[in-house]
C-alpha positions in Angstrom: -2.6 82.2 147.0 -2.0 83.4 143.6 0.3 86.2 142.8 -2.9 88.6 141.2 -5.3 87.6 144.1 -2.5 88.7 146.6 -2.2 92.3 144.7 -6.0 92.2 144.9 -6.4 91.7 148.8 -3.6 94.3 149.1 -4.6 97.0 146.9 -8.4 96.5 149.0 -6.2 95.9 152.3 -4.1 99.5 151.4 -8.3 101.4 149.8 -9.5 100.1 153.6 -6.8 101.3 155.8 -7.1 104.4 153.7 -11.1 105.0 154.4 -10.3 104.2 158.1 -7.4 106.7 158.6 -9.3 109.4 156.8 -12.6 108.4 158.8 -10.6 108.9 162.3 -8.6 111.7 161.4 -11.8 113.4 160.5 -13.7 112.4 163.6 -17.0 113.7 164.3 -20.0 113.1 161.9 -17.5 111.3 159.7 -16.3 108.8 161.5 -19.5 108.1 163.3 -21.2 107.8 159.1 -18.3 105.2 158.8 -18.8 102.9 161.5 -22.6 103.3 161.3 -22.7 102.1 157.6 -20.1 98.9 158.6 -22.1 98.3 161.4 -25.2 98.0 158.9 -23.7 96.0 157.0 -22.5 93.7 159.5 -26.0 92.8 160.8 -26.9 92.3 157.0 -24.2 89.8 156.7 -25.1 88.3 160.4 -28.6 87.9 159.2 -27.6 86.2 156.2 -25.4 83.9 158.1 -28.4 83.2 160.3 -30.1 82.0 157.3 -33.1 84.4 157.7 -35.0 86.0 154.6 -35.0 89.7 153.6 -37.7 91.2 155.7 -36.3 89.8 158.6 -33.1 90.6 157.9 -34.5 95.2 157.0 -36.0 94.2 160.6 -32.8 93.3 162.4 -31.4 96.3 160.7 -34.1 99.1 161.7 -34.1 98.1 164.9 -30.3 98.3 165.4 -30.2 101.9 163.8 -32.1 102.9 166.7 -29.3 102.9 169.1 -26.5 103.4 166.3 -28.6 107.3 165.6 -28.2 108.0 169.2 -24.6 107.6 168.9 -24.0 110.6 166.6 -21.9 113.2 167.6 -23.2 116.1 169.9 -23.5 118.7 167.3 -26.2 117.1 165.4 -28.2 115.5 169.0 -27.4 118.2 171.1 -26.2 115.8 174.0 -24.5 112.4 174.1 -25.6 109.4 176.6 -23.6 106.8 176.3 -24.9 104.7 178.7 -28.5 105.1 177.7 -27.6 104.1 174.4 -26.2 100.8 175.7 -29.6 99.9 177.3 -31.0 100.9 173.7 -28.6 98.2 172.4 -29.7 95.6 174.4 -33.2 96.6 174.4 -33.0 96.1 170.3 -31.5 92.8 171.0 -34.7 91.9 173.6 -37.1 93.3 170.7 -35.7 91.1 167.7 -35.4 88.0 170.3 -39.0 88.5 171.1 -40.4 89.1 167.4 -38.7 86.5 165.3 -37.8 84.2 168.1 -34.3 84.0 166.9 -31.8 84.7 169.6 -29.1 84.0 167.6 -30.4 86.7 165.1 -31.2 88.9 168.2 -27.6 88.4 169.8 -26.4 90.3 166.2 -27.5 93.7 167.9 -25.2 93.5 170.4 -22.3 92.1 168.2 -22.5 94.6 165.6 -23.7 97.8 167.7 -21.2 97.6 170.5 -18.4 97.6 169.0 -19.3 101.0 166.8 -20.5 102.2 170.7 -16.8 101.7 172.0 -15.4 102.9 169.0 -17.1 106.7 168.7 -16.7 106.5 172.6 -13.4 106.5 172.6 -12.6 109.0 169.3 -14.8 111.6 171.3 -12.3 111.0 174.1 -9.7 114.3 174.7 -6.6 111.8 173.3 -9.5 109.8 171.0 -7.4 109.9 168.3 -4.6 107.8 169.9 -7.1 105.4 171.6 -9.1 104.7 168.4 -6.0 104.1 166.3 -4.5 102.1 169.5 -7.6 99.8 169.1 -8.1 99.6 165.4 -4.4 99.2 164.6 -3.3 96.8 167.4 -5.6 94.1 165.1 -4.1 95.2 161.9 -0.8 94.4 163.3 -2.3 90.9 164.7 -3.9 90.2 161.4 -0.6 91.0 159.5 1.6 89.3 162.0 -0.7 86.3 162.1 -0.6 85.8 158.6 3.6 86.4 157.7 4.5 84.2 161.2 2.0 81.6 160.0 3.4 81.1 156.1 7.1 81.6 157.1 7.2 79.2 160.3 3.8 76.9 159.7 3.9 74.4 162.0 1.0 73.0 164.6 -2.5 74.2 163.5 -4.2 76.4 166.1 -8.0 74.8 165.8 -8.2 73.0 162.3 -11.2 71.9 162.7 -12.7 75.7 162.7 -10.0 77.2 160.9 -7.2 74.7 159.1 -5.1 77.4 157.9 -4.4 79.4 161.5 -1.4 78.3 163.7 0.2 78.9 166.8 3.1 80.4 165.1 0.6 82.9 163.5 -0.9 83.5 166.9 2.2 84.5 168.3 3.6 86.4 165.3 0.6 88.1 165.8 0.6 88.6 169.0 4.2 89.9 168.9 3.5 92.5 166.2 0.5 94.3 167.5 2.5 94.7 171.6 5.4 95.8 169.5 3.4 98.0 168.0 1.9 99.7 171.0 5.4 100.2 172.4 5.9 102.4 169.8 2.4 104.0 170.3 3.6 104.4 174.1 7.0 105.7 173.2 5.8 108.5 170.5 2.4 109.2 171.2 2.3 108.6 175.2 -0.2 105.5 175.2 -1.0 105.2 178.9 0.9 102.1 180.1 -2.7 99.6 181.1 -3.1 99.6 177.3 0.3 99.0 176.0 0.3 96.0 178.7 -3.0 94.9 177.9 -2.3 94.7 174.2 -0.9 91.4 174.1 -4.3 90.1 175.9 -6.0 92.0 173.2 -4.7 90.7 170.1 -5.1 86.9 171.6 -9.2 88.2 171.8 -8.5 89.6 168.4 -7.9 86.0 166.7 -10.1 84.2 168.6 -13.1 86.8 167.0 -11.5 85.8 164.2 -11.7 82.0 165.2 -15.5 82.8 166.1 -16.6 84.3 163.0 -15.0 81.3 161.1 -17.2 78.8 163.6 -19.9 80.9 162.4 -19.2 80.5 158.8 -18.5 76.8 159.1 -21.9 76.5 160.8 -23.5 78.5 157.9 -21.7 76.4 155.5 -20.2 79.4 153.4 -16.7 80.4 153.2 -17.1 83.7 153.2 -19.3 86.5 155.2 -20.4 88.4 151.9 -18.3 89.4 149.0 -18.2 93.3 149.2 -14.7 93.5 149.6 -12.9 91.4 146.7 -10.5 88.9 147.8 -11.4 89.9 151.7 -14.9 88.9 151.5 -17.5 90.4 153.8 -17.5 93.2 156.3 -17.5 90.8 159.0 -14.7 88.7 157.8 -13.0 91.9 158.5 -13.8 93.0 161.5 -14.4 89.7 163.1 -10.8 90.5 165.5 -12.2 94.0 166.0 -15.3 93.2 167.6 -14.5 91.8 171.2 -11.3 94.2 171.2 -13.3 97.3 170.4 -15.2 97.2 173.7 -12.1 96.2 176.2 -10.3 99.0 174.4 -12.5 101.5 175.8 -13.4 99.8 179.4 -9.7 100.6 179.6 -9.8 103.9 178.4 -12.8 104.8 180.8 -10.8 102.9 184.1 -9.2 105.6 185.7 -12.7 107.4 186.2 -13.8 104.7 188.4 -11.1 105.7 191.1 -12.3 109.5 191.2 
């Protein structure tokens, strides 16, 4: 990678970890605008990859923003059902399966809104702040892991044939960095102990999203989700690692409530 397309993926790396920090700090209607608007643009870029035209594609999108209003914080929808929004997920995901016969397009609602479910889930939680960081920064750590371990060591590729430049040495750099990194969240900021041990399990799901989203690209034939984010790509490209950790995150942060 060139020296100036490095300084561009970090200065957007630095502007996106920026928006994201602000976003949870400020909670509430902000964070839930911010992950409604990625999650948006996620099915956009799911839709593209589909290879389905525009009006399908507004389609896809209006029918997920169903269950993404519902998720808005209490103050502005006087009372917050989780659950029933989760039915309204998959009931989005029956409705676009149904209409355009596309399951593939359909299984897009799910993979876009459920992760943006867990996520306001768990920020609305009493300690959501350390949960929602827990979550998002445990695959910034992976990705950044990943990528030094992988350059510095190289070695055997992890699945060249879906991604040629990922290796096993990048999977456990990552992996290293992101439970090393929720020590430190249980040390200073009391992370309960089954996600600190978890987190190791959770950054291996984090790079295989990542391997995912590359399968899906491959199968699309493009190299990149979208190009919104210079030298990053798409949305999705991303948040691929985020989207199977998001949900896990908070099944473990709901866990203790099922042994009251």
């Amino acid at each position: 990678m060139k020296s100036s397309d490095l300084g561009l993926r970090s200065a957007v790396a630095v502007l996106l970890v920026a928006v994201a920090a602000l976003a949870l700090w400020w909670g509430g209607i902000g964070f839930w605008l911010v992950c409604i608007l990625l999650s948006l643009v996620m099915m956009a870029e799911w839709a593209d990859l589909d290879g389905v035209d525009r009006k399908t594609r507004r389609m896809a999108q209006f029918a997920l923003s169903v269950p993404l209003a519902l998720m808005a914080p209490a103050s502005l929808i006087i009372e917050v059902h989780n659950f029933f929004t989760l039915g309204l997920l998959a009931g989005a995901t029956f409705f676009i399966a149904i209409v355009t016969r596309r399951p593939t397009l359909a299984a897009g609602v799910i993979y876009c809104g459920l992760p943006v479910l867990a996520l306001v889930f768990m920020r609305r939680q009493d300690e959501g702040i350390v949960y929602t960081l827990w979550a998002l920064a445990l695959v910034w750590a992976c990705d950044i892991g990943a990528y030094f371990a992988g350059r510095a060591i190289g070695g055997p590729k992890l699945w060249p044939a879906i991604s040629p430049n990922k290796t096993w040495a990048g999977l456990i750099g990552g992996v290293v960095l992101a439970s090393l990194f929720a020590i430190a969240m249980h040390v200073f900021y009391g992370l309960p102990w089954r996600m600190t041990l978890a987190t190791p399990v959770l950054a291996v799901l984090a790079q295989g999203g990542d391997l995912f989203e590359s399968w899906l690209k491959r199968r699309a034939g493009v190299k990149d989700s979208g190009n919104i984010l210079p030298g990053h790509g798409g949305v999705l490209d991303r948040l691929d690692g985020l989207v199977p950790v998001a949900p896990i995150a908070a099944f473990l942060v709901i866990l203790p409530r099922f042994y009251i």
